[in-house]
N, C-alpha and C positions, 0 to 999 in steps of 0.2 A: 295664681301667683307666678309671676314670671322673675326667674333668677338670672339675674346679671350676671358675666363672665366679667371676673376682676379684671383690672388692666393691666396689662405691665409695661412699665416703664422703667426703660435702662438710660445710664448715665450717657453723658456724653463720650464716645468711642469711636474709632475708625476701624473697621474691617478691611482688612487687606487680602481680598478674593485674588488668588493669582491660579492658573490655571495652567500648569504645564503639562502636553500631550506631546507624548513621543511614539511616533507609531515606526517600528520596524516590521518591515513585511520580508519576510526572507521566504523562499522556496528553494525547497533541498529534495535533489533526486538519489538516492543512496542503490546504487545497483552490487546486488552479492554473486561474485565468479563461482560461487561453489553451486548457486542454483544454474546457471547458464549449463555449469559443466556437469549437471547431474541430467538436464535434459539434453544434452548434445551425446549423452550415454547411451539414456535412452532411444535414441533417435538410431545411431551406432548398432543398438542391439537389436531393433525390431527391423531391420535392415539383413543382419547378421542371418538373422534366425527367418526372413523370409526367403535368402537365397540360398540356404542349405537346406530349407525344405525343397526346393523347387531344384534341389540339384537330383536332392535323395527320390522326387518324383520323376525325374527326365530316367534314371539308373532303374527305377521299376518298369518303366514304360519301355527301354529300350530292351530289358531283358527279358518281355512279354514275347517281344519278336521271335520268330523262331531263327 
């Protein structure tokens, strides 16, 4: 037995397919002053603290000397 798939039939109608596509492409660069200046700190401070070692090392070396 082979069963038929009913048919369908619609009235007569006009489909009004309309298709509007709006493409916005935007690119955004957002840069935050508080990270710049948290590594310009940084920077600042490992600077700091490598020439006050290298002060406190020249101060032991010279006072090795007799």
């Amino acid at each position: 037995m082979v069963k038929k798939e009913p048919e369908i039939k619609s009235g007569p109608s006009t489909t009004n397919n309309k298709s509007d596509i709006k493409v916005n492409n935007q690119f955004s660069l957002t840069i935050n002053f508080g990270d710049s200046l948290n590594v310009l700190a940084l920077i600042a401070g490992i600077y700091l603290i490598k020439r006050i070692t290298k002060k406190k090392k020249l101060q032991k070396h010279m006072e090795q000397w007799p």
